[in-house]
C-alpha positions as CSV (number, residue, x, y, z in Angstrom):
1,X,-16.2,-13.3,-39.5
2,X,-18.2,-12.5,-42.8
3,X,-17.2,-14.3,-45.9
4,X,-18.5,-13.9,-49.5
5,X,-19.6,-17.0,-50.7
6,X,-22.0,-19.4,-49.2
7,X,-21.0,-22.8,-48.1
8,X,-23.2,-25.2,-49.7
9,X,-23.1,-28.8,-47.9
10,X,-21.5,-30.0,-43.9
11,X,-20.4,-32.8,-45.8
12,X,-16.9,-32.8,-46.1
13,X,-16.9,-35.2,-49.4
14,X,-19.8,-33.7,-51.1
15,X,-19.0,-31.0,-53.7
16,X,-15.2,-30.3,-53.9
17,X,-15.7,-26.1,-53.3
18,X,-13.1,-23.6,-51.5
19,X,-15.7,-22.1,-49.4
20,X,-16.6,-25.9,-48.4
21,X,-13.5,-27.0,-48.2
22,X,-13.0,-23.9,-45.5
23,X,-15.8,-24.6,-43.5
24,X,-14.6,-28.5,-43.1
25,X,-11.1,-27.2,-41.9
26,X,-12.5,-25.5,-39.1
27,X,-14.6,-29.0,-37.9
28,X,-12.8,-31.7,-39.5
29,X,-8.9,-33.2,-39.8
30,X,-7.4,-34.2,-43.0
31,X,-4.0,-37.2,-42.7
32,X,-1.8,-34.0,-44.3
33,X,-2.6,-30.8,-43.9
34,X,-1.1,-27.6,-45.9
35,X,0.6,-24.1,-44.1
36,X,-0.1,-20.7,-45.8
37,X,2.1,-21.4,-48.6
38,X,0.3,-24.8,-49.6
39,X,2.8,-26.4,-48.4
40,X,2.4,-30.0,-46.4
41,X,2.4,-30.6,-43.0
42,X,2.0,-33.1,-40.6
43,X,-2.1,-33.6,-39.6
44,X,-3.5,-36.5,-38.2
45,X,-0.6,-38.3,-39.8
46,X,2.7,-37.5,-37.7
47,X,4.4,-39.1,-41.0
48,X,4.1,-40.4,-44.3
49,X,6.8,-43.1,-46.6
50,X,7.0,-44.9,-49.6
51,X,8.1,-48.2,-47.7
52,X,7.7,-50.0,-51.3
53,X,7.6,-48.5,-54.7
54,X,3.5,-49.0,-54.5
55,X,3.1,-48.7,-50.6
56,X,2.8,-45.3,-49.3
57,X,2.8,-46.0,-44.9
58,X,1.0,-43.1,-42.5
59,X,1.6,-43.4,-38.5
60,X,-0.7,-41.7,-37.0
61,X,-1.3,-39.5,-34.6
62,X,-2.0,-41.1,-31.0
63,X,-4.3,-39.5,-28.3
64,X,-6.8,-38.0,-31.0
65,X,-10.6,-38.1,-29.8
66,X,-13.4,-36.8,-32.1
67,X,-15.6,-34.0,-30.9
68,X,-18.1,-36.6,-29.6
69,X,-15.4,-38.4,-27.5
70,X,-14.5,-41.4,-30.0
71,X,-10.8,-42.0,-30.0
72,X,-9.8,-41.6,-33.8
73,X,-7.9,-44.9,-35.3
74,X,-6.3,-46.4,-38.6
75,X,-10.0,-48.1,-39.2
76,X,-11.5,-44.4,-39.3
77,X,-9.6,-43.5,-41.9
78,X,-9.9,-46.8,-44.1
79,X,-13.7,-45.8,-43.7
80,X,-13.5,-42.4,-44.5
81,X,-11.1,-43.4,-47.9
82,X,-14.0,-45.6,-48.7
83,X,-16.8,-43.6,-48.0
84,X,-15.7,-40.9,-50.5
85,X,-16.9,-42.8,-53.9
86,X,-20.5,-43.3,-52.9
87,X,-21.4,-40.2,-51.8
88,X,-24.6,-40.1,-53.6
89,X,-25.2,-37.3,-55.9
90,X,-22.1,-35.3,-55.5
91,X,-21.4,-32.1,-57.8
92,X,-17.6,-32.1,-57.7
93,X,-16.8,-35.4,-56.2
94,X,-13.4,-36.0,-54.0
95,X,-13.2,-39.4,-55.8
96,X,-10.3,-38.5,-58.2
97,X,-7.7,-38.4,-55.0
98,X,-8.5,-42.1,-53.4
99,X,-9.0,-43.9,-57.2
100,X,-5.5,-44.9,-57.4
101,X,-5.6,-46.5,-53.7
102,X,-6.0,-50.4,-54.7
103,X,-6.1,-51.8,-51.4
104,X,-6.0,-50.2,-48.1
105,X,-4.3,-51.9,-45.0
106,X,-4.8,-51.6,-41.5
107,X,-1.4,-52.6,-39.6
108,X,-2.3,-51.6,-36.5
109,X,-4.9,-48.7,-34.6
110,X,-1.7,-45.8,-35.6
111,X,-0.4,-47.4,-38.7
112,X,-2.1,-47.3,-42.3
113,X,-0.9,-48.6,-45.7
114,X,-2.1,-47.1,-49.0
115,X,-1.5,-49.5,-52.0
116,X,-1.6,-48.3,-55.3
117,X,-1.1,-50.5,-58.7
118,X,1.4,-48.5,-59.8
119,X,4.2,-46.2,-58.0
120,X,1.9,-42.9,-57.2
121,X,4.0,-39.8,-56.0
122,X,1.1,-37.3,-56.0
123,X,-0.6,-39.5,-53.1
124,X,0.4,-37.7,-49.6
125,X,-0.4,-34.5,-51.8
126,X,-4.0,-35.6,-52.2
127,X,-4.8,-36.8,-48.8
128,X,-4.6,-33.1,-48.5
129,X,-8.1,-33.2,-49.3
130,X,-9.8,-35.6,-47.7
131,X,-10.9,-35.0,-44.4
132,X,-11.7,-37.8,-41.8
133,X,-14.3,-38.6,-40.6
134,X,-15.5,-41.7,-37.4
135,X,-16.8,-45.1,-38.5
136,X,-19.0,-45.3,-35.8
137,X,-20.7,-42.0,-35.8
138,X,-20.6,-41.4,-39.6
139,X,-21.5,-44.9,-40.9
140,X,-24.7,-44.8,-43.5
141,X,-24.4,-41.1,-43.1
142,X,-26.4,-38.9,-45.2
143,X,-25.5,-35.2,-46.8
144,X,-28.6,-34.0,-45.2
145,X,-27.8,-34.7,-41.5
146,X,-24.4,-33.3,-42.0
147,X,-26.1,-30.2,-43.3
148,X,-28.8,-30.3,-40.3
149,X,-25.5,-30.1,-38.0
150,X,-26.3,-33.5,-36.4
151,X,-23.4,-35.3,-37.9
152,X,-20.8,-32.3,-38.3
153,X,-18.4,-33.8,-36.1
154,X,-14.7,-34.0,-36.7
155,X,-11.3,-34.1,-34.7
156,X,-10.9,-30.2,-35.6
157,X,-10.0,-26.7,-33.7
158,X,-13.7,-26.2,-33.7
159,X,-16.8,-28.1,-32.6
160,X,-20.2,-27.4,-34.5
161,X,-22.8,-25.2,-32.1
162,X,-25.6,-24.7,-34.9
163,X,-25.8,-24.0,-38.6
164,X,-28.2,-22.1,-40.3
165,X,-27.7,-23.1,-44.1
166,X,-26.6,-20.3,-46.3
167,X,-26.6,-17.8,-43.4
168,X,-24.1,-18.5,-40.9
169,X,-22.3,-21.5,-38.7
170,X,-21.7,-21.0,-35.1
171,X,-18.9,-23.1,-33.5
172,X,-16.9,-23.1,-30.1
173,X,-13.0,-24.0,-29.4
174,X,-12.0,-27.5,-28.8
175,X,-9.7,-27.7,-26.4
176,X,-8.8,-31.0,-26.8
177,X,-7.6,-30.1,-30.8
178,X,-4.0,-31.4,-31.6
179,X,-2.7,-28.2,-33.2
180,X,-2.0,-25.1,-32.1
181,X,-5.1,-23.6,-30.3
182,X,-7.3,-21.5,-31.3
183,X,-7.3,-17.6,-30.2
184,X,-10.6,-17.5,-29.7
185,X,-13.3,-19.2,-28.0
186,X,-16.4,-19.1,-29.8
187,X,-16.8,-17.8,-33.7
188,X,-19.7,-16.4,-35.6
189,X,-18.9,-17.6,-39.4
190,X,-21.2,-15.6,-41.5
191,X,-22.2,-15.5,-45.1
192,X,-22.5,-12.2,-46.8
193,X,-22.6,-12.8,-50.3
194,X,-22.8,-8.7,-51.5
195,X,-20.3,-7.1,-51.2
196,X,-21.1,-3.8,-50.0
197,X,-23.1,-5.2,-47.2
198,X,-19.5,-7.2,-46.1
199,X,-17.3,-3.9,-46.4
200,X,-20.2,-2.4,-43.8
201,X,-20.1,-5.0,-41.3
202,X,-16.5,-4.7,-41.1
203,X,-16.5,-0.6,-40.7
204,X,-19.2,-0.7,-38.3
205,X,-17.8,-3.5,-35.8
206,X,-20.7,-6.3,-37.1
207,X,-18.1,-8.0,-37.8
208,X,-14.3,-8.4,-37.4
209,X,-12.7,-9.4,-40.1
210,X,-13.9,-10.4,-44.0
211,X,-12.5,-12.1,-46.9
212,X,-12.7,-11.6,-50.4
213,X,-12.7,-7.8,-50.0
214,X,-14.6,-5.8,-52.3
215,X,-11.6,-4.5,-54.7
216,X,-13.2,-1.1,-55.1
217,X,-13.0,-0.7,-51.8
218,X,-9.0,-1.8,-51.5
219,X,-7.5,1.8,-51.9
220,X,-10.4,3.3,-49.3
221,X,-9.8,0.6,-46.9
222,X,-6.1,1.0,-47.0
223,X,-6.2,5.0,-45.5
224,X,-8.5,3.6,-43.3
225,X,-6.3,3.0,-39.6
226,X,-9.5,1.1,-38.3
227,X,-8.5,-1.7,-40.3
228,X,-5.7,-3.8,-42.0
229,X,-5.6,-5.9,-45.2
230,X,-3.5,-9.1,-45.3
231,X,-2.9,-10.3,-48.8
232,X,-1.6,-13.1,-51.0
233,X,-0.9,-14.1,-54.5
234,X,-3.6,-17.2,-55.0
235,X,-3.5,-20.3,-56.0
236,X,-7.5,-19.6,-57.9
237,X,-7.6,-19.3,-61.6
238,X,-10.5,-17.9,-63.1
239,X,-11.4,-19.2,-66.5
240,X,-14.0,-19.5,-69.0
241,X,-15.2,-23.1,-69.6
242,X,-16.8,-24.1,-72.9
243,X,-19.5,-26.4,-74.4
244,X,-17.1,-29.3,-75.4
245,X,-19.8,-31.8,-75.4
246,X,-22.6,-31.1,-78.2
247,X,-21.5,-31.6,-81.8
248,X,-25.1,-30.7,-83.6
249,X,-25.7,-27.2,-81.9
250,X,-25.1,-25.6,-78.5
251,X,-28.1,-24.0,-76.2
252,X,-26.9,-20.8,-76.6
253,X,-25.7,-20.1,-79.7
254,X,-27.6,-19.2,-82.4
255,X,-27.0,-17.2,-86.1
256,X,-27.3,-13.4,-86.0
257,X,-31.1,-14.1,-87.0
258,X,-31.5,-15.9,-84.0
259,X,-31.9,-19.7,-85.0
260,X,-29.3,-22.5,-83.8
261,X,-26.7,-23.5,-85.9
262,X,-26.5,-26.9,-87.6
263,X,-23.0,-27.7,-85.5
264,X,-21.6,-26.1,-82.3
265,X,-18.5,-23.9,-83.6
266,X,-17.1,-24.2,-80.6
267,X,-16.3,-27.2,-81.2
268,X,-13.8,-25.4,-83.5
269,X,-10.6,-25.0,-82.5
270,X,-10.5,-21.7,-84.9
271,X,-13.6,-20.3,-82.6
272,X,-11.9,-20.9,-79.7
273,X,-8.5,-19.1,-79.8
274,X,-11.1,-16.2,-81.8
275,X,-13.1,-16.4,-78.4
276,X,-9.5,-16.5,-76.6
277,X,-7.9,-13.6,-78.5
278,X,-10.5,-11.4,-78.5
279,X,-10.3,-10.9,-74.7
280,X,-8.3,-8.1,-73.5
281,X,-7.1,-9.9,-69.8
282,X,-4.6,-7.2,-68.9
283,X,-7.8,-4.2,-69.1
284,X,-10.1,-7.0,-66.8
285,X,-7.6,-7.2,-64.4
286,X,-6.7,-3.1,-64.4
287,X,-9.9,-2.0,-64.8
288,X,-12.5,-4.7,-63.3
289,X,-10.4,-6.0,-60.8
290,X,-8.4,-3.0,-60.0
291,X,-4.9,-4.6,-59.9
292,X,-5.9,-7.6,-57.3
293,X,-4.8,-10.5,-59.8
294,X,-2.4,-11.4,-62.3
295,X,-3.5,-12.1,-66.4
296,X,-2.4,-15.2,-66.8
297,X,-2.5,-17.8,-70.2
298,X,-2.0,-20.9,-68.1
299,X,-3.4,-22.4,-65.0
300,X,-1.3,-21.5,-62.6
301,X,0.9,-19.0,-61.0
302,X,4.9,-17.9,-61.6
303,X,6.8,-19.9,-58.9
304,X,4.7,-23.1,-58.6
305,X,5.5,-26.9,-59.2
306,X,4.7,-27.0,-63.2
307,X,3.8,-23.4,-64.2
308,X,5.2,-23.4,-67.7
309,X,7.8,-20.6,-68.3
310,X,7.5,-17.8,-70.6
311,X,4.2,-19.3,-71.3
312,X,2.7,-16.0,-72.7
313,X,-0.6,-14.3,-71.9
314,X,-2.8,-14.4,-75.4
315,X,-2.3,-11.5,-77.3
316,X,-5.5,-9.5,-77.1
317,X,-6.1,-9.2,-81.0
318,X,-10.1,-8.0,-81.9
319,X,-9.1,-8.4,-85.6
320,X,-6.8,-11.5,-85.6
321,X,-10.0,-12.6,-83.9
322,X,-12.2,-11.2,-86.7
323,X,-10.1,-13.2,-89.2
324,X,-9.9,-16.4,-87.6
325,X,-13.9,-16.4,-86.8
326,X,-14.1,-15.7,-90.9
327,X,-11.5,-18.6,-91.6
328,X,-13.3,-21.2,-89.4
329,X,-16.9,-20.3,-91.8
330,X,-18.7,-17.5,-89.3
331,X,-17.5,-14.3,-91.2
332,X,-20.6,-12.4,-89.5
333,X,-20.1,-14.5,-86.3
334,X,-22.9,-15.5,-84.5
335,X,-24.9,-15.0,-81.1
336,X,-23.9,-16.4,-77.7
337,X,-25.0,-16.1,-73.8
338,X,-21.9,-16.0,-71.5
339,X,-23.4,-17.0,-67.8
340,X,-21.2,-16.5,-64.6
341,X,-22.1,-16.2,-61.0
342,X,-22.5,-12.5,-59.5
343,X,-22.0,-13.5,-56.2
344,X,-19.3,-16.3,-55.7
345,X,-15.9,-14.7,-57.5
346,X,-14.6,-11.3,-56.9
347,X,-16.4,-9.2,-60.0
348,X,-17.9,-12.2,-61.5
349,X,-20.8,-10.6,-62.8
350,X,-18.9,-7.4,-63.7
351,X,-16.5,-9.6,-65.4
352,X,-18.7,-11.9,-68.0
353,X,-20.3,-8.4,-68.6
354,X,-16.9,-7.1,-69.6
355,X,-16.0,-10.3,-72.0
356,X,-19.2,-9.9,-73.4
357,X,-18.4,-6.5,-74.9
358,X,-15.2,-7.2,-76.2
359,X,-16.7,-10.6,-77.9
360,X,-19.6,-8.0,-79.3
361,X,-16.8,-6.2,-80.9
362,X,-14.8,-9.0,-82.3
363,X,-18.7,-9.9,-84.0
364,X,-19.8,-12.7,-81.9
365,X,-22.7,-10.7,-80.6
366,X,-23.0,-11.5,-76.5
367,X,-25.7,-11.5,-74.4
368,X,-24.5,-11.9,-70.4
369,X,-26.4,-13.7,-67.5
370,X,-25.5,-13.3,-64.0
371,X,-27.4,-16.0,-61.5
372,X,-27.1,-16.6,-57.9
373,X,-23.9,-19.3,-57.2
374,X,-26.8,-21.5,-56.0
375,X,-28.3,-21.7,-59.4
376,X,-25.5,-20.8,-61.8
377,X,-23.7,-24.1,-59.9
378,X,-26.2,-26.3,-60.2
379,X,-27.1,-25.6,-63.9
380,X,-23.0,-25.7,-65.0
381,X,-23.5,-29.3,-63.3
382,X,-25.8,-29.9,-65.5
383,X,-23.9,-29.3,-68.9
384,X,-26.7,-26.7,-69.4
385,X,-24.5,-23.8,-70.7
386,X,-22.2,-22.8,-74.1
387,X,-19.8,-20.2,-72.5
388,X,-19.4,-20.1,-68.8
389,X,-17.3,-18.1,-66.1
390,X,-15.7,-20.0,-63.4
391,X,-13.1,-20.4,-60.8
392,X,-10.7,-23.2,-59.5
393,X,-8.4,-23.3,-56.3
394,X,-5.4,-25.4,-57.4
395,X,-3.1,-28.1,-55.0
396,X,0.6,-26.4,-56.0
397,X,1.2,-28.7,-59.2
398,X,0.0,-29.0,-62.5
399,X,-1.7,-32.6,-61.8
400,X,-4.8,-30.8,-60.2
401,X,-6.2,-28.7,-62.5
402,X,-5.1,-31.4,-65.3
403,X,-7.0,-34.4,-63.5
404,X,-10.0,-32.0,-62.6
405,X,-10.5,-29.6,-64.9
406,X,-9.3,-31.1,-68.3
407,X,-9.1,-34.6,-68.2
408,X,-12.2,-36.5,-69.3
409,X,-15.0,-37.1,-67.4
410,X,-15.3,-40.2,-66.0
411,X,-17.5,-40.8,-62.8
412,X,-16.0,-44.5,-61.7
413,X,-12.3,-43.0,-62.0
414,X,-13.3,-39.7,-60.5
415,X,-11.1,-38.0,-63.4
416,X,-12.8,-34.9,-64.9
417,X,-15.3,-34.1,-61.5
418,X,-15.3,-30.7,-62.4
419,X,-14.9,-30.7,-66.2
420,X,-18.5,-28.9,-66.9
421,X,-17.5,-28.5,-70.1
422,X,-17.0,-32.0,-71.0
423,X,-13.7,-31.2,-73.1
424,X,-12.0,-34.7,-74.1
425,X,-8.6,-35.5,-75.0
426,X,-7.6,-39.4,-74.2
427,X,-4.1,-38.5,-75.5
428,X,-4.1,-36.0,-72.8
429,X,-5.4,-38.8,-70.4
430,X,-2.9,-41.1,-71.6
431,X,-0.4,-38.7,-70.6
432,X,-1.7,-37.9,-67.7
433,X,-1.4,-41.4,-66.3
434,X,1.8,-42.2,-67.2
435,X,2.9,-38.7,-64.9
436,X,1.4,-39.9,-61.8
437,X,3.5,-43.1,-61.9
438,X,6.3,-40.9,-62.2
439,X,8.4,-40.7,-59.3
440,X,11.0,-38.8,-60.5
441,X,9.8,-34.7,-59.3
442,X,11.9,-33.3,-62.6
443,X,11.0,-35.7,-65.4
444,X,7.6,-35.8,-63.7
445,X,7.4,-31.9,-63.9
446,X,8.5,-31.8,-67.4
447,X,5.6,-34.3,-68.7
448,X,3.0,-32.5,-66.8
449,X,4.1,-29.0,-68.7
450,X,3.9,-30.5,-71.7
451,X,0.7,-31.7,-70.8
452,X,-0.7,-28.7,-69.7
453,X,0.8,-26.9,-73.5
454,X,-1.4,-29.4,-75.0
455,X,-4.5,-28.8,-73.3
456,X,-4.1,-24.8,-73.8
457,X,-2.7,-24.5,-77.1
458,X,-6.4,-26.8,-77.8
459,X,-8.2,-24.1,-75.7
460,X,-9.6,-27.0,-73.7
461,X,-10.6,-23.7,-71.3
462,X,-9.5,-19.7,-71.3
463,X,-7.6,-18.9,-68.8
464,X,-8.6,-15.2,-67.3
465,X,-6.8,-14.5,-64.2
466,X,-5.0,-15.7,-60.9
467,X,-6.8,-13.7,-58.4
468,X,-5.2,-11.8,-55.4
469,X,-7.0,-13.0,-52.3
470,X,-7.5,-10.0,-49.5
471,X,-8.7,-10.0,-46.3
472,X,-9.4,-7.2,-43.8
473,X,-9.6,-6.9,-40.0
474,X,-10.6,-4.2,-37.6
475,X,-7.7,-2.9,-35.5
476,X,-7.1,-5.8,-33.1
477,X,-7.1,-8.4,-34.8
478,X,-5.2,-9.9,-37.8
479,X,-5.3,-12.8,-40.4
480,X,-2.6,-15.4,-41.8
481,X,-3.2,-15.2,-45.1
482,X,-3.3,-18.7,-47.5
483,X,-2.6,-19.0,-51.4
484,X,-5.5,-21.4,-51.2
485,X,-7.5,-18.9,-50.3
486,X,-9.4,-20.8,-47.1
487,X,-10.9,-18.4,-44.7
488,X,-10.7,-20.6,-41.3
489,X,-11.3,-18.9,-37.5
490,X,-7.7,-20.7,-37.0
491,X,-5.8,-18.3,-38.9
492,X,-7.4,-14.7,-36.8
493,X,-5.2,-14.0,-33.8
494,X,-5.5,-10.9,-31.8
495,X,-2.8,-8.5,-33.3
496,X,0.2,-7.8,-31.3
């Protein structure tokens, strides 16, 4: 298997990332796990209920051993749920989805309590993405020795055979795995970031199946009888994140003369529907992505929990753009570098470069930077940008972008891990509470679309896309596509 973005860290709580996230499925067990559709299932929990307004109850799974022979228990899991907090130096921390546990109790080795202050409906939902791991073997454990392979031990379909970091991960069948089994014995996971070199492998038999296929090569690939393509509308919205945080000035932007500006203007609201409306999302997707995704407004797609309806995608307006820019006291605009990855998102780089000429014509003259995902990541982190490119795999409902994406940062809550932008709104956050006490899924869904009106109609980000995730196989083999995009050796079967 080849896959087009590297997986950064073993560690199944270090840095919340897709292609992280699908290396841990392979090796790891989460309490809930999700089917193609995102939709939940029975993991190392056989079943979950609210036994009390603020008591959510798991009976687990009996028989489960971890790779390394450790039966698995209710006390792994009260580890694992307090591990998650202190994982030191985390990117994207998992920390938002075990925050509102206030007490965790241990009934018995197959039965586990989760108390919340408050009646939390969105809790089996985030146990979704957590995966467990042993007390014994994974106490004091450190990023690095996950990383070295040492430590990459789970209750998964697969057991870790080596990793070489940022190349590829070799891994074998377990046969003692609680779910289905496996097709295949052993796996080669590789990572080929470009995507020419992926689309090769494939056609030449290197390899037998890739993911995020190149979407020039779609049509080709299509007439091509050696292979297939399996496909799905995703659950990934690609968006542009902005410098939120800086009042006096932002790196990156400067007057036409090329000296920073007193204040950041995009701090504006003005500026940012200009910025917004001056993007013409229908061409990107036609033309740059060649029909594999959707323009979207909004954060996620038609037909899941809390997508706003008849929501519409901004008008693409270069004047309207013009005028408001003028209105908000840049009449000649100004200068600003849009940075993106060019090797993480399908078309990243050719995307930013794309935004950057339609911002040029709207007179915010644009300069573009394309990095590695390695560094673009680590710098975004960092708050070290003014106009960035990104992407973000949602859970099906609104909460997730909202209490990830939007709401304010806030390391001890978890809340905002991967706001890079810093955008603020404590009436948002206020809102955003009071939803996740909510047990009612209709008034509940209602609140969080009003929520997610208020952060758009304040540009808190620009929505760009929901991509189209493709896969390809060579003729014998074939691939379950998921909306959350999650390339796991579980999901290739020989075809029929």
């Amino acid at each position: 298997m080849a896959v087009g973005a590297p997986v950064t860290s073993l560690d199944p709580h270090y840095h919340q990332l897709s292609p992280n996230n699908a290396a841990a499925s392979m090796i790891y067990s989460r309490l809930v796990e999700t089917d193609n559709l995102a939709r939940m299932q029975p993991g190392l929990a056989l079943s979950w209920t609210a036994v009390e307004p603020t008591v959510w109850e798991f009976k687990l799974r009996p028989g489960i051993r971890f790779h390394n022979g450790r039966e698995f228990t209710a006390d792994d899991v009260a580890f694992t749920l307090a591990r998650i907090p202190n994982v030191p130096n985390s990117p994207a921390s998992f920390t938002t989805f075990v925050r509102p546990i206030t007490r965790v109790e241990v009934v018995d080795p197959l039965t586990i309590r989760l108390h919340t202050a408050t009646p939390y409906p969105l809790l089996p939902m985030d146990m979704t993405n957590i995966f467990i791991l042993d007390r014994e073997t994974h106490e004091g454990a450190t990023t690095e020795r996950f990383n070295s392979g040492e430590l990459a031990v789970g209750t998964g379909p697969f057991r870790m055979v080596r990793h070489a970091n940022g190349d590829r991960i070799e891994l074998e069948r377990n046969d003692q795995y609680f779910g289905e089994r496996p097709a295949f014995a052993r796996v080669a996971y590789r990572m080929i970031t470009n995507d020419s070199a992926r689309t090769a492998a494939l056609l030449a038999g290197d390899v037998d199946v890739i993911d995020q296929v190149p979407t020039a090569d779609i049509a080709r690939l299509r007439r091509d009888n050696r292979v297939s393509l399996q496909e799905i509308t995703g659950l990934r919205m690609i968006y542009l994140s902005l410098d939120h945080m800086r009042e006096d000035g932002s790196p990156f932007i400067t007057d036409n003369d090329g000296r920073p500006l007193p204040r950041n203007p995009l701090k504006d609201l003005r500026v940012r529907r200009a910025l917004s409306m001056a993007i013409d999302r229908p061409a990107i997707v036609e033309r740059v992505m060649e029909g594999s995704a959707t323009a979207t407004g909004q954060f996620l797609a038609q037909g899941i929990h809390s997508h706003i309806p008849g929501y519409p995608v901004p008008r693409f307006d270069t004047e309207g753009a013009r005028r408001l820019l003028a209105e908000a006291g840049y009449p000649n605009g100004f200068r600003i570098t849009l940075h993106g990855p060019n090797d993480r998102y399908p078309n990243d780089a050719r995307i930013i470069q794309a935004i950057g000429q339609m911002w040029t014509r709207a007179g915010v003259r644009t300069a573009v930077e394309a990095q590695t995902w390695a560094t673009f990541v680590g710098r975004a982190g960092r708050q070290e940008f003014s106009a960035f490119l990104l992407g973000w795999g949602m859970n099906p409902d609104g909460s997730h972008p909202l209490r990830n994406l939007i709401a304010c940062f806030n390391r001890d809550t978890g809340l905002g891990a991967s706001n890079r932008g810093r955008y603020c709104n404590p009436q948002l956050d206020a809102g955003l509470a009071a939803s996740s006490q909510n047990l009612d899924p209709a008034s509940r869904e209602q609140q969080l679309i009003a929520l997610e009106r208020m952060a758009l109609d304040d540009v808190a980000v620009i929505p760009l896309h929901i991509q189209t995730n493709v896969w390809a196989a060579r003729r014998g083999f074939t691939v379950t596509p998921r909306a959350d995009e999650l390339t796991r050796a579980q999901d290739v079967r020989p075809a029929n």
